[in-house]
HTML snippet that shows the backbone in 3Dmol.js (N, CA, C, O; Angstrom):
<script src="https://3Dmol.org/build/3Dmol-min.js"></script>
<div id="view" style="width:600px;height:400px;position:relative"></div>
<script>
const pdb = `
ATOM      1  N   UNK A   1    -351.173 -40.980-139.681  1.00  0.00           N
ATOM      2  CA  UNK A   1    -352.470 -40.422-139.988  1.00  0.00           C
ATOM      3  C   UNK A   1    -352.881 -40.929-141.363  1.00  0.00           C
ATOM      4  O   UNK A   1    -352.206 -40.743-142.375  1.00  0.00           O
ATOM      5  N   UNK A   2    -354.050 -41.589-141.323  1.00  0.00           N
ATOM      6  CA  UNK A   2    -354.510 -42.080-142.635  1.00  0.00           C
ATOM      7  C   UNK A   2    -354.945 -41.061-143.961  1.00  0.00           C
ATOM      8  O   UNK A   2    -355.768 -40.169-143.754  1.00  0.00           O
ATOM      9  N   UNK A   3    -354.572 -41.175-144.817  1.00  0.00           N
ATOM     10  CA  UNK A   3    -355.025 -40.145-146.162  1.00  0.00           C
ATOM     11  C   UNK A   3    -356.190 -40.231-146.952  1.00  0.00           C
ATOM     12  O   UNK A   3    -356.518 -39.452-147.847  1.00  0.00           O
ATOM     13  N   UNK A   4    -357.249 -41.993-146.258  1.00  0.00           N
ATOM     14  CA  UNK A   4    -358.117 -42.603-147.118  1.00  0.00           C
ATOM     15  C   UNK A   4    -359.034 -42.308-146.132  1.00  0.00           C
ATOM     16  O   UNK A   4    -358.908 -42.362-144.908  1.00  0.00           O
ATOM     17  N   UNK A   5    -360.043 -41.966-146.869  1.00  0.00           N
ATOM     18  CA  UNK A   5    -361.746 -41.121-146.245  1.00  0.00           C
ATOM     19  C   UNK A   5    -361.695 -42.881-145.712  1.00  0.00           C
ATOM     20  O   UNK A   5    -361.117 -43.870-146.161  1.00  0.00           O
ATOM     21  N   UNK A   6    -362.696 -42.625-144.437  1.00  0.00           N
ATOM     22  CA  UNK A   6    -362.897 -43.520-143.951  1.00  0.00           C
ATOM     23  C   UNK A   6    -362.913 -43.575-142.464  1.00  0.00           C
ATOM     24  O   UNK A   6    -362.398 -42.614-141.893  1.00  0.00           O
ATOM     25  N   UNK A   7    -363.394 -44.493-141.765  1.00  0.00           N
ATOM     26  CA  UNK A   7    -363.505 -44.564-140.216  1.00  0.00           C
ATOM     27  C   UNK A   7    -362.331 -44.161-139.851  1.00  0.00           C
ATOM     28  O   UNK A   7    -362.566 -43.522-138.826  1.00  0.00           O
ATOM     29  N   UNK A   8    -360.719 -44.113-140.123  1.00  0.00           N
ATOM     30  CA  UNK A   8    -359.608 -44.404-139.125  1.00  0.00           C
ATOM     31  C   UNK A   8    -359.462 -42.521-139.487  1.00  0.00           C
ATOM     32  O   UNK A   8    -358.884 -41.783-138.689  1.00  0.00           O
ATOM     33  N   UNK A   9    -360.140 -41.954-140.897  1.00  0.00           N
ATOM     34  CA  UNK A   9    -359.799 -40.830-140.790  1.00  0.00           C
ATOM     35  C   UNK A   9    -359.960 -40.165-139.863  1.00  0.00           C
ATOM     36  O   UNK A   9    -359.163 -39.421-139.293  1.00  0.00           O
ATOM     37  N   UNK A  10    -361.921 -40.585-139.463  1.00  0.00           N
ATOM     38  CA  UNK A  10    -362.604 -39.745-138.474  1.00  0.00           C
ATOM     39  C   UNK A  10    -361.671 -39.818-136.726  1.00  0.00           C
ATOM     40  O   UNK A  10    -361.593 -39.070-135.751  1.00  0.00           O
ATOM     41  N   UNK A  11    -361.143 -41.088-137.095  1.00  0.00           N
ATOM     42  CA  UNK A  11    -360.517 -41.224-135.482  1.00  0.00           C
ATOM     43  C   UNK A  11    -359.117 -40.470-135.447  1.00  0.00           C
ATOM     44  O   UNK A  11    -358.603 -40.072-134.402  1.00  0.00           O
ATOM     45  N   UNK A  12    -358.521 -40.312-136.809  1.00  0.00           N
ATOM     46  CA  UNK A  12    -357.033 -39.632-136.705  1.00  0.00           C
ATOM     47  C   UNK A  12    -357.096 -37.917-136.429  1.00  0.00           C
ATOM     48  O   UNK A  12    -356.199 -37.245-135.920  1.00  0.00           O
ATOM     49  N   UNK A  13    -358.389 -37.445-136.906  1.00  0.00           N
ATOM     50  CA  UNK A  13    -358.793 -35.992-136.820  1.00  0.00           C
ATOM     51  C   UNK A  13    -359.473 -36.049-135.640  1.00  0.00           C
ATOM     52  O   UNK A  13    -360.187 -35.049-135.574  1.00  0.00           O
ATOM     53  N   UNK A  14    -359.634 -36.971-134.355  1.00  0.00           N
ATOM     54  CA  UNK A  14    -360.050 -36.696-133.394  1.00  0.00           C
ATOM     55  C   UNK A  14    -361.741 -36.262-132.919  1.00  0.00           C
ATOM     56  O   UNK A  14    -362.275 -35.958-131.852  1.00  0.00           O
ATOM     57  N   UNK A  15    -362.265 -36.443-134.513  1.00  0.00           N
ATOM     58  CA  UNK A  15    -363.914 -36.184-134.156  1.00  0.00           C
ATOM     59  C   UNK A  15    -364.415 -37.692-133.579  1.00  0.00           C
ATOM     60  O   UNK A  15    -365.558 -37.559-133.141  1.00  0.00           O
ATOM     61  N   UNK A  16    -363.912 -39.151-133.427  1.00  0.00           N
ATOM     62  CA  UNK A  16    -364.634 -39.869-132.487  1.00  0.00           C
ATOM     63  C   UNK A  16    -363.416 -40.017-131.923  1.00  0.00           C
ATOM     64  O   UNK A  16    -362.286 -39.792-132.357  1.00  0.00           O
ATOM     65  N   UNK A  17    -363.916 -40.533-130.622  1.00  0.00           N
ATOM     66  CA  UNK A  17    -363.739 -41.412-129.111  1.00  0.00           C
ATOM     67  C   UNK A  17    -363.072 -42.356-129.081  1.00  0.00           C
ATOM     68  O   UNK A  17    -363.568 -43.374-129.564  1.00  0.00           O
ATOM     69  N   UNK A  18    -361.538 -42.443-128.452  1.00  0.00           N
ATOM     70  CA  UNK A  18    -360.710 -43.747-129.340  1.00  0.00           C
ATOM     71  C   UNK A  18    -361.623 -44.587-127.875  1.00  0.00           C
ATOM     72  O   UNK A  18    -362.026 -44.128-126.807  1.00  0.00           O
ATOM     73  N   UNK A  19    -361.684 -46.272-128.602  1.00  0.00           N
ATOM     74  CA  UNK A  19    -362.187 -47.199-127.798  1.00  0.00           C
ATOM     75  C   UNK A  19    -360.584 -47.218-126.555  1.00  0.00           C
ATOM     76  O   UNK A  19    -359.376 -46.980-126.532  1.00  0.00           O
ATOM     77  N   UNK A  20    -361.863 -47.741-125.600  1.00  0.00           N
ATOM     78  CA  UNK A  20    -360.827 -48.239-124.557  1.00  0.00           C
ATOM     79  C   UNK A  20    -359.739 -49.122-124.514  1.00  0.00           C
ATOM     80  O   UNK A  20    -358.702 -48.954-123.873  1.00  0.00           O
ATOM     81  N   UNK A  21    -360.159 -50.480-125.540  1.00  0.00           N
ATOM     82  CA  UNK A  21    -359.281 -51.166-125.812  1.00  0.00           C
ATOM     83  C   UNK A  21    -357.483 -50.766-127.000  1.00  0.00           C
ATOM     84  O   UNK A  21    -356.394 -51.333-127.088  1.00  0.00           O
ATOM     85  N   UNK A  22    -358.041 -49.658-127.595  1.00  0.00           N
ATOM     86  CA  UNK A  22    -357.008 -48.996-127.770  1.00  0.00           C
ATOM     87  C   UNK A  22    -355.813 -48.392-126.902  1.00  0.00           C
ATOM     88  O   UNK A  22    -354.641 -48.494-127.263  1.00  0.00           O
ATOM     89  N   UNK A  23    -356.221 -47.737-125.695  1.00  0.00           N
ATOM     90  CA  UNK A  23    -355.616 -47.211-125.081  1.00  0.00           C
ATOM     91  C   UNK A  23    -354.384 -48.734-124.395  1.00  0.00           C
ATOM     92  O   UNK A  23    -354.593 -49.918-124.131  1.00  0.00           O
ATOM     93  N   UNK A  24    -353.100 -47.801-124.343  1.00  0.00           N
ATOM     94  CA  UNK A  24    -351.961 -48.720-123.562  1.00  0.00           C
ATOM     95  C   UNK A  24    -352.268 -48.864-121.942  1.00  0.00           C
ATOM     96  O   UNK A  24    -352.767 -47.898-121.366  1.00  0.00           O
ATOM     97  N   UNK A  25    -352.053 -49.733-121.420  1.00  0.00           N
ATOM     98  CA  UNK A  25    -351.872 -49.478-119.982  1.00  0.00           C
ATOM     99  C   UNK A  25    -350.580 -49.183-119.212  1.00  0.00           C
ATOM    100  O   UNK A  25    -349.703 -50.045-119.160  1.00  0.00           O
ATOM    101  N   UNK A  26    -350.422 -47.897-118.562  1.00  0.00           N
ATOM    102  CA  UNK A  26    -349.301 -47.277-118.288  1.00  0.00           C
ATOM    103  C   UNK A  26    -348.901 -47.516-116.720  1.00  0.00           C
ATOM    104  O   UNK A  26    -349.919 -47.128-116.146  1.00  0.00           O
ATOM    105  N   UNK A  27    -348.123 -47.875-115.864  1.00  0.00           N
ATOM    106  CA  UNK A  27    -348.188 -47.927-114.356  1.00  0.00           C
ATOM    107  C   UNK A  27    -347.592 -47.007-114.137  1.00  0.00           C
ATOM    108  O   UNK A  27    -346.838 -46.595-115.019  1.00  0.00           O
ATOM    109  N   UNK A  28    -347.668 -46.426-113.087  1.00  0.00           N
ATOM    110  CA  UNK A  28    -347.020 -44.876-112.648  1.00  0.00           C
ATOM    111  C   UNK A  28    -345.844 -44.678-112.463  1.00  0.00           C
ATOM    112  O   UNK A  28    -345.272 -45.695-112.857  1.00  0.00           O
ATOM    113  N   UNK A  29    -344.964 -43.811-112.012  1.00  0.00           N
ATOM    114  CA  UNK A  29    -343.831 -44.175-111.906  1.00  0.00           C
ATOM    115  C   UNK A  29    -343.284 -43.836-110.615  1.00  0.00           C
ATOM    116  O   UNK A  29    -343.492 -42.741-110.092  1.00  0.00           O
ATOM    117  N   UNK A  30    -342.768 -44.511-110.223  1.00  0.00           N
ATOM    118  CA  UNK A  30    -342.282 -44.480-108.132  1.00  0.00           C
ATOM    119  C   UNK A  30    -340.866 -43.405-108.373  1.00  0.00           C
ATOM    120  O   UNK A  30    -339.758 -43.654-108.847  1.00  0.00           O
ATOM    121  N   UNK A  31    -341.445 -42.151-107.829  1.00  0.00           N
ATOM    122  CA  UNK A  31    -340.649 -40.813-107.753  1.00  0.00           C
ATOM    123  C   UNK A  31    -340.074 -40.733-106.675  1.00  0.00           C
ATOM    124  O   UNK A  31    -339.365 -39.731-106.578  1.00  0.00           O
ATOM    125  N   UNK A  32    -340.101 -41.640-105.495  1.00  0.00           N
ATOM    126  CA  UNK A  32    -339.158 -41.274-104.453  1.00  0.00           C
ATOM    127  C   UNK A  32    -338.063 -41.310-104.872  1.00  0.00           C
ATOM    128  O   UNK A  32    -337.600 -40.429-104.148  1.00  0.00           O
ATOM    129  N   UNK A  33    -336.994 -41.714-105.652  1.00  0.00           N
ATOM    130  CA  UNK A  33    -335.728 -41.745-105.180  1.00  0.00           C
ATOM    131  C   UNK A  33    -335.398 -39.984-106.178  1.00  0.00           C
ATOM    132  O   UNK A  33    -334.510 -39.161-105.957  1.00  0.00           O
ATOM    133  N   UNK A  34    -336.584 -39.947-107.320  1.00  0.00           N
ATOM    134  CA  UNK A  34    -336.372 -38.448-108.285  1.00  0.00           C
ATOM    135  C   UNK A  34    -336.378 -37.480-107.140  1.00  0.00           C
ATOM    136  O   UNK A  34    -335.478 -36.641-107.111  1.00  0.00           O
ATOM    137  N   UNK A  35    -337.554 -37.499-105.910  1.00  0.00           N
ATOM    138  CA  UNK A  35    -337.364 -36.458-104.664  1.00  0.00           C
ATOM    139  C   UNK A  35    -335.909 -36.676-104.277  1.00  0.00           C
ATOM    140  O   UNK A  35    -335.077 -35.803-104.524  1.00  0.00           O
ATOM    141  N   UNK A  36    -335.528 -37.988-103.584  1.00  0.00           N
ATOM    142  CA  UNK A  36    -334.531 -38.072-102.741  1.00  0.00           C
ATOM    143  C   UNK A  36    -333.250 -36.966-103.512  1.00  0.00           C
ATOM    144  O   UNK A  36    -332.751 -35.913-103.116  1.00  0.00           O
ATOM    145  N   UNK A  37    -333.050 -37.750-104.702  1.00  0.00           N
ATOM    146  CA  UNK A  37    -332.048 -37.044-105.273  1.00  0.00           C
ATOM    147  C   UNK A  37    -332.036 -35.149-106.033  1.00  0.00           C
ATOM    148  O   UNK A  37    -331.292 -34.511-106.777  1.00  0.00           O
ATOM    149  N   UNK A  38    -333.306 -34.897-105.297  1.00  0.00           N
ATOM    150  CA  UNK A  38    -333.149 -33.494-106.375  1.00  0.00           C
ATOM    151  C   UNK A  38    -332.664 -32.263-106.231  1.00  0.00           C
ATOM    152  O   UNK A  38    -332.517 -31.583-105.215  1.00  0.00           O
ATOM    153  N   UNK A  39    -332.467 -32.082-107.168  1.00  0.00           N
ATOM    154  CA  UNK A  39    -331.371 -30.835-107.153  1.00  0.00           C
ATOM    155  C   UNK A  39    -332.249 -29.542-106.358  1.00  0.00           C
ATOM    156  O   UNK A  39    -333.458 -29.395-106.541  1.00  0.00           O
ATOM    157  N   UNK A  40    -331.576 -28.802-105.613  1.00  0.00           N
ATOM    158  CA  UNK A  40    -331.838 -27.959-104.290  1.00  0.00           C
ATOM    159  C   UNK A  40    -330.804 -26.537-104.748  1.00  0.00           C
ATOM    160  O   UNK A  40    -329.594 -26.704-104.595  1.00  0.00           O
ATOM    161  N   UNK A  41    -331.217 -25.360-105.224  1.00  0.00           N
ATOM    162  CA  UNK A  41    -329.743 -24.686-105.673  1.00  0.00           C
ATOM    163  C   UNK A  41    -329.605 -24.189-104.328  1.00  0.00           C
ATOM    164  O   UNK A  41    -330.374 -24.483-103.413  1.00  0.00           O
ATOM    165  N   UNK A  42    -328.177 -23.103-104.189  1.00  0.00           N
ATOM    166  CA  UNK A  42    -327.801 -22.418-103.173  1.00  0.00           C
ATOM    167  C   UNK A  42    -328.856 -20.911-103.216  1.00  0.00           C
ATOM    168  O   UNK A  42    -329.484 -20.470-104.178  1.00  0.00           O
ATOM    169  N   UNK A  43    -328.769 -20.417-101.938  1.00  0.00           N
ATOM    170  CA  UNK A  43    -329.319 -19.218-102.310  1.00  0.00           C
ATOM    171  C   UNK A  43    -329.352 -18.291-103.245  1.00  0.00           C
ATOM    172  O   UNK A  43    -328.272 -18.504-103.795  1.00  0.00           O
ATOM    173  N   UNK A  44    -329.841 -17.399-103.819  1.00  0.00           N
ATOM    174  CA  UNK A  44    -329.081 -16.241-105.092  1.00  0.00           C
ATOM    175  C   UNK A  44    -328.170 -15.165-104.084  1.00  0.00           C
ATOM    176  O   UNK A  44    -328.277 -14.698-102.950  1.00  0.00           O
ATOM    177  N   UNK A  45    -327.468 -15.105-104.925  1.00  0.00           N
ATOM    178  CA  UNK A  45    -326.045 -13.956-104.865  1.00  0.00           C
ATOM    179  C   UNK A  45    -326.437 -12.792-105.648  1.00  0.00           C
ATOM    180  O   UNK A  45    -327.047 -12.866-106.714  1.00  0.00           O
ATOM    181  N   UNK A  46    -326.017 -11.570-105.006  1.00  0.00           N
ATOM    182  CA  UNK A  46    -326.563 -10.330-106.053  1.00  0.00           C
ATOM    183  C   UNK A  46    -325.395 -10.410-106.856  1.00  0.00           C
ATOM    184  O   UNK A  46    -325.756  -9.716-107.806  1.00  0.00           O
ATOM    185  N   UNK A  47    -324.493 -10.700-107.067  1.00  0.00           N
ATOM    186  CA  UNK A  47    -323.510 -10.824-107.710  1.00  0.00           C
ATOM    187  C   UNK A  47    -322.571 -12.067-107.765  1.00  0.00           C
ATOM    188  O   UNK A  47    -322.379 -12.776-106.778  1.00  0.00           O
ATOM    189  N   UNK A  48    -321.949 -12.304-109.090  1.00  0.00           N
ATOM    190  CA  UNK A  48    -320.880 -13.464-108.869  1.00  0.00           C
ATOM    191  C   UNK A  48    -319.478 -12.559-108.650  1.00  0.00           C
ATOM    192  O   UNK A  48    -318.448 -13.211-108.473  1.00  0.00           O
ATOM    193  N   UNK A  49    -319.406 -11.442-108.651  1.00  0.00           N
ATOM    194  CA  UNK A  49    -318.076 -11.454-108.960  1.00  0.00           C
ATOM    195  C   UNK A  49    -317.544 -10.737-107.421  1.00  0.00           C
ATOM    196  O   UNK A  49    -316.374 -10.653-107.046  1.00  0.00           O
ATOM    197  N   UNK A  50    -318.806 -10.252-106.664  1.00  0.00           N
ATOM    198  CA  UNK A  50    -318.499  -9.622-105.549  1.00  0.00           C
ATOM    199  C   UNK A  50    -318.393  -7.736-105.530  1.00  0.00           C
ATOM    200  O   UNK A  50    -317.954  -6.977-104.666  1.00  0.00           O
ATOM    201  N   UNK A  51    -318.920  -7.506-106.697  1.00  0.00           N
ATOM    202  CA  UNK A  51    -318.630  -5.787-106.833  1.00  0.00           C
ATOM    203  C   UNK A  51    -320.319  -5.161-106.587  1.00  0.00           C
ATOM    204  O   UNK A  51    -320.457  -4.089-107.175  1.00  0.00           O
ATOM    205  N   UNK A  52    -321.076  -5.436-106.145  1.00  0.00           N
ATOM    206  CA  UNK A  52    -322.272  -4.981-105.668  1.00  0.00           C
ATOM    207  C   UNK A  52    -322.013  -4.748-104.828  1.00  0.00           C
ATOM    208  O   UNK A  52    -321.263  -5.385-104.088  1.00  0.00           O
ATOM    209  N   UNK A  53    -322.920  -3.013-104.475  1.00  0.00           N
ATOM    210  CA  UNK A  53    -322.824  -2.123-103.411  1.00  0.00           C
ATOM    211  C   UNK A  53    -323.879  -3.010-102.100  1.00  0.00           C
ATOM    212  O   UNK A  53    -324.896  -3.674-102.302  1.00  0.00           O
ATOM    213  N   UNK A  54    -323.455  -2.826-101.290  1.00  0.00           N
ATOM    214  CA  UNK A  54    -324.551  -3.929-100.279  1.00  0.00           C
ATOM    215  C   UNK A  54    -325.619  -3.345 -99.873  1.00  0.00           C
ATOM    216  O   UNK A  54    -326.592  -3.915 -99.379  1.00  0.00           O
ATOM    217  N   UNK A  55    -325.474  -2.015-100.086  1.00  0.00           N
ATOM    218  CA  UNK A  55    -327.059  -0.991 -99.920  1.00  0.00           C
ATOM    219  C   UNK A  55    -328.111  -1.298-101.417  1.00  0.00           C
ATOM    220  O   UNK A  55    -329.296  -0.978-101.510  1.00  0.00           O
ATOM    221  N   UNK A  56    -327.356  -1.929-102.382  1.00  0.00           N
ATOM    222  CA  UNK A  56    -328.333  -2.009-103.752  1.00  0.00           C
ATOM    223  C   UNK A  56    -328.497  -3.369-103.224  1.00  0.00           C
ATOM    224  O   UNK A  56    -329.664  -3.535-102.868  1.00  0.00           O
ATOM    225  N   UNK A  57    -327.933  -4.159-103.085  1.00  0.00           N
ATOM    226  CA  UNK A  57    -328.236  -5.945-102.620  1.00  0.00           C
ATOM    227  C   UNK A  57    -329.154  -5.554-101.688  1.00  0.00           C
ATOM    228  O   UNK A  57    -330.236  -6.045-102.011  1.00  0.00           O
ATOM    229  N   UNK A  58    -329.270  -4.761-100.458  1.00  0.00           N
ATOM    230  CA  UNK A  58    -330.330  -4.594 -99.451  1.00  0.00           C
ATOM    231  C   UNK A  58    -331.566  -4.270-100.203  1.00  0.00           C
ATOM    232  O   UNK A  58    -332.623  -4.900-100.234  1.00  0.00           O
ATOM    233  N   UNK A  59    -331.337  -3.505-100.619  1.00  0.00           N
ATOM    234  CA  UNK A  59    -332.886  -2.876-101.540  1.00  0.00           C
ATOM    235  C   UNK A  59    -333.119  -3.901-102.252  1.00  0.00           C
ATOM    236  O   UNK A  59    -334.248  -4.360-102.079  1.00  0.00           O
ATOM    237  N   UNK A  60    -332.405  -4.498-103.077  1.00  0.00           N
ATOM    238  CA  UNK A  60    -333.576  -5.896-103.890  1.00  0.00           C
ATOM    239  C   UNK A  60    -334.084  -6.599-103.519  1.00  0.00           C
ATOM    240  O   UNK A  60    -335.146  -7.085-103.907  1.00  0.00           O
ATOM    241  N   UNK A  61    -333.309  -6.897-102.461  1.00  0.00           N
ATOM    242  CA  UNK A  61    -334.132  -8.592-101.559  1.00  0.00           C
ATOM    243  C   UNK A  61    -335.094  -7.633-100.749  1.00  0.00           C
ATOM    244  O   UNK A  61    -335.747  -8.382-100.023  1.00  0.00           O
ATOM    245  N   UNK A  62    -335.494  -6.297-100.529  1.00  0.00           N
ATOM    246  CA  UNK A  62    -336.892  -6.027-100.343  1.00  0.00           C
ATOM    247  C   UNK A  62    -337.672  -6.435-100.666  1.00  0.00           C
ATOM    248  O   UNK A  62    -337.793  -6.371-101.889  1.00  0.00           O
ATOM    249  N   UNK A  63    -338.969  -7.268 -99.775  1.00  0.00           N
ATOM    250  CA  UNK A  63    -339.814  -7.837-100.910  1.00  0.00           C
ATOM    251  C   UNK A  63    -341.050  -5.910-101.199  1.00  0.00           C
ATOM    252  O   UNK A  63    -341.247  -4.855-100.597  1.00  0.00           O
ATOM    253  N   UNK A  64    -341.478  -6.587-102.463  1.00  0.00           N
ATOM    254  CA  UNK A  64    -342.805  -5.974-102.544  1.00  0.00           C
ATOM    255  C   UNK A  64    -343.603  -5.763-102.488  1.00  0.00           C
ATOM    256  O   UNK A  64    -344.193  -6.228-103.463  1.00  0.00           O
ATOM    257  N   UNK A  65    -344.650  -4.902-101.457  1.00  0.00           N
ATOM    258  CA  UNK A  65    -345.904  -5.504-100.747  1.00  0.00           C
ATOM    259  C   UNK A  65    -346.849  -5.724-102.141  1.00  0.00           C
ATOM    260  O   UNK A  65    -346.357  -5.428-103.229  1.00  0.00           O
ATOM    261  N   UNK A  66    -347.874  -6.120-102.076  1.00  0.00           N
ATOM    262  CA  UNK A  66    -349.280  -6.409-103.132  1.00  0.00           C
ATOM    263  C   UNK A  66    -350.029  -5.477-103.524  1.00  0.00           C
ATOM    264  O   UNK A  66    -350.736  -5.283-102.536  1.00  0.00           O
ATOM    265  N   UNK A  67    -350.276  -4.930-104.128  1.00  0.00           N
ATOM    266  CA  UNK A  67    -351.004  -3.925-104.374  1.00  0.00           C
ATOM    267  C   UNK A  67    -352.663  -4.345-104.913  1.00  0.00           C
ATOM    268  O   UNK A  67    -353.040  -5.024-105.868  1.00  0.00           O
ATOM    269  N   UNK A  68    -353.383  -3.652-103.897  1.00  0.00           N
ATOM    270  CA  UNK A  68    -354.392  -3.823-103.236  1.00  0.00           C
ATOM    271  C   UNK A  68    -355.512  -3.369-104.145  1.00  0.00           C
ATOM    272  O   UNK A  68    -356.628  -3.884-104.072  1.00  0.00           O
ATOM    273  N   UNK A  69    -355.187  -2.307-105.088  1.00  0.00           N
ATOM    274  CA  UNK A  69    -356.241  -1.480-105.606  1.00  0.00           C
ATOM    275  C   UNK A  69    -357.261  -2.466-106.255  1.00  0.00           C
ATOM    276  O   UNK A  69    -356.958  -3.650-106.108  1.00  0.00           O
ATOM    277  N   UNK A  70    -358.205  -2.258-106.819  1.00  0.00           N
ATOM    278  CA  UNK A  70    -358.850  -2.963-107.651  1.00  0.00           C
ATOM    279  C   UNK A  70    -358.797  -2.159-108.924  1.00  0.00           C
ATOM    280  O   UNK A  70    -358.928  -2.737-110.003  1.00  0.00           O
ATOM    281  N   UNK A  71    -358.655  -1.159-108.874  1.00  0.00           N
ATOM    282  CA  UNK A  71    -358.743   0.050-110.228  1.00  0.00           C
ATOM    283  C   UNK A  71    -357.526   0.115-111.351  1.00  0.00           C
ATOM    284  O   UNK A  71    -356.381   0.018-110.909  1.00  0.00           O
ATOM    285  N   UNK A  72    -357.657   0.228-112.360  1.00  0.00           N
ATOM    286  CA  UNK A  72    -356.233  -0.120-113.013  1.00  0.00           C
ATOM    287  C   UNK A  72    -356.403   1.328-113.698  1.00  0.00           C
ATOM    288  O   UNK A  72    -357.447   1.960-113.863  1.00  0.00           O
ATOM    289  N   UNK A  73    -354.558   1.816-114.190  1.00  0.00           N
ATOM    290  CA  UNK A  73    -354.756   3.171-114.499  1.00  0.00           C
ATOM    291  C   UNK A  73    -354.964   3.421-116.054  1.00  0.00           C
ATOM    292  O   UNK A  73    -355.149   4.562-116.477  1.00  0.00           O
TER     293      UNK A  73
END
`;
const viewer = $3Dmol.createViewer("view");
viewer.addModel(pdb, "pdb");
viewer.setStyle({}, {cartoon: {color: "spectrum"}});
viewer.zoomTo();
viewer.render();
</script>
């Protein structure tokens, strides 16, 4: 960032329009093999260690319906 009043100031503080010829030309980048390879976890576990009651594991994976109201309290 320049410190000297002047045109490159106005362009380093972003009040003008950098020219086009400034800009880099970037080519995209070919993500199939980032899909092919991506990480997928296992389901969640209510527990790692195995000491959850299976009636509290039942109740969480309840989902929660939406609540509909429009009115807030």
């Amino acid at each position: 960032m320049s410190t000297v009043p002047g045109d490159r100031t106005w362009r380093d503080a972003g009040l003008v329009e950098p020219e086009l010829t400034d800009l880099p030309e970037v080519q995209p980048d070919d993500d199939t093999d980032a899909r092919d390879g991506a990480y997928e976890p296992d389901e969640p576990r209510p527990d790692l260690v195995g000491e959850a009651d299976p009636g509290d594991v039942a109740e969480q994976k309840t989902p929660v319906p939406e609540d509909e109201r429009d009115d807030y309290p």
